[in-house]
GUSETOR-732094 format. One record per residue (C-alpha): residue in three letters; x, y, z; residue number from 0. Coordinates in Angstrom, 2 decimals, always signed. Layout:
REM residues N
kevo / c1 / c2 / c3 / loba
ala / X / Y / Z / NUM
...
END
This chain:
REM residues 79
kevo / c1 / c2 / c3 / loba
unk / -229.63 / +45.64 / -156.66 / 0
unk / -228.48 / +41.87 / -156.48 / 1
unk / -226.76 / +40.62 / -153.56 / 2
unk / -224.68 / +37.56 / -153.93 / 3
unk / -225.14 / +35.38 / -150.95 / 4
unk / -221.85 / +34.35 / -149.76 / 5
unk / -221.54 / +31.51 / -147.51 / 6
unk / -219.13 / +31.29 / -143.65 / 7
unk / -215.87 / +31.83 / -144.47 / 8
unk / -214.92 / +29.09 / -142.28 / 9
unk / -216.27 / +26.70 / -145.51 / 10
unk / -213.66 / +28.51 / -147.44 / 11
unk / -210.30 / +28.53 / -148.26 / 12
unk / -208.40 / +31.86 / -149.62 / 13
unk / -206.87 / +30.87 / -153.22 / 14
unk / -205.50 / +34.65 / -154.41 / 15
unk / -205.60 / +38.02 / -153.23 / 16
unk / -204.49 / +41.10 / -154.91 / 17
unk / -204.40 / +45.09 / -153.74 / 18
unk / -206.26 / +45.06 / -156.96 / 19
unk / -209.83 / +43.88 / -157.30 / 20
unk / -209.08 / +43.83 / -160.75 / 21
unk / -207.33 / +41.02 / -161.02 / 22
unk / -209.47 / +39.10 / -158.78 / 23
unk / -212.36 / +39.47 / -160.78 / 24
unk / -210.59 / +38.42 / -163.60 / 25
unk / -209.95 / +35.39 / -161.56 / 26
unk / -213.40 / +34.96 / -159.99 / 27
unk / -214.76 / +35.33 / -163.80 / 28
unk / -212.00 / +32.48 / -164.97 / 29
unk / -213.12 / +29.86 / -162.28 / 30
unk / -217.11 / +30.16 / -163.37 / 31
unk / -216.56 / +29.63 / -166.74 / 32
unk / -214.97 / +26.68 / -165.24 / 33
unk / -217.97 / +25.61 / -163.29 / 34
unk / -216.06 / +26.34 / -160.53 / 35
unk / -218.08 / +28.56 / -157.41 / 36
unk / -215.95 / +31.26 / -156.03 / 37
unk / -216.55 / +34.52 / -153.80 / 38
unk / -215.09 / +37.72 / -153.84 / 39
unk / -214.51 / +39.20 / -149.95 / 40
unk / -212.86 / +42.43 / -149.12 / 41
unk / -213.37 / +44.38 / -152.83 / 42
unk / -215.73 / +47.46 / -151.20 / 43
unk / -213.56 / +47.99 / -148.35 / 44
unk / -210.58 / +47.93 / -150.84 / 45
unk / -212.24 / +50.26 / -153.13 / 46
unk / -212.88 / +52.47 / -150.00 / 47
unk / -209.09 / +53.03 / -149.07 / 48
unk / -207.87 / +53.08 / -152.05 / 49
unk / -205.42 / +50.50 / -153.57 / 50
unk / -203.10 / +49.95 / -150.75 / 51
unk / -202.20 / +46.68 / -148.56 / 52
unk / -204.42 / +47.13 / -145.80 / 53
unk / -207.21 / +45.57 / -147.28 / 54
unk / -206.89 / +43.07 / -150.18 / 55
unk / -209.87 / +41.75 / -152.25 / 56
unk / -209.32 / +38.10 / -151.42 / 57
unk / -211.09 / +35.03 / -153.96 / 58
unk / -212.48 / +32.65 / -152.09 / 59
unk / -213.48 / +28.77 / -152.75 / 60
unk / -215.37 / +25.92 / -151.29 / 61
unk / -212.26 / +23.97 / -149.56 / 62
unk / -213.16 / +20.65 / -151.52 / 63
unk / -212.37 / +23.10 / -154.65 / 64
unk / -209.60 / +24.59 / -154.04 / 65
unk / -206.88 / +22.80 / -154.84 / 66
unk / -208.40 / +22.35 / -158.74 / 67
unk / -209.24 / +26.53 / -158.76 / 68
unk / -205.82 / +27.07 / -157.47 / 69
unk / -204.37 / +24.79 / -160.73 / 70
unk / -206.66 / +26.63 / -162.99 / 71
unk / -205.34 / +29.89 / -161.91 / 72
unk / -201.68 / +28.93 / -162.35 / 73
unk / -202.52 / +28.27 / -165.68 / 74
unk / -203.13 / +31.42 / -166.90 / 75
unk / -200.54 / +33.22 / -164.52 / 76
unk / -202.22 / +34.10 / -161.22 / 77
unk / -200.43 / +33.52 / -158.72 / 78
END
């Protein structure tokens, strides 16, 4: 099992969230093709309960990035 190494969330900024981790993966999948690094937080916890709005799976980016990841994703519609 491979664990991806996420860095302190304080050296990231929150670009899209979604009750859905579908959606976000999408998204996470989108901004490496891009060469862009992003992190998925949140998508066991949101698997655990279910899709409801206690919990979203939330993308996450280095804050120098996240203003180009956030134009990327508006692109194609995520909002």
């Amino acid at each position: 099992m491979v664990t991806e190494e996420k860095p302190d969330p304080s050296e990231l900024e929150e670009i899209f969230t979604s009750v859905d981790p579908t959606p976000v993966r999408m998204a996470h999948d989108y901004l490496k093709e891009a060469g862009i690094e992003s992190f998925v937080f949140d998508a066991a916890s949101s698997r655990l309960l279910g899709m409801t709005a206690a919990i979203p799976t939330r993308l996450m980016v280095h804050r120098d990035a996240a203003a180009d990841a956030r134009d990327r994703l508006k692109e194609l519609g995520f909002e």
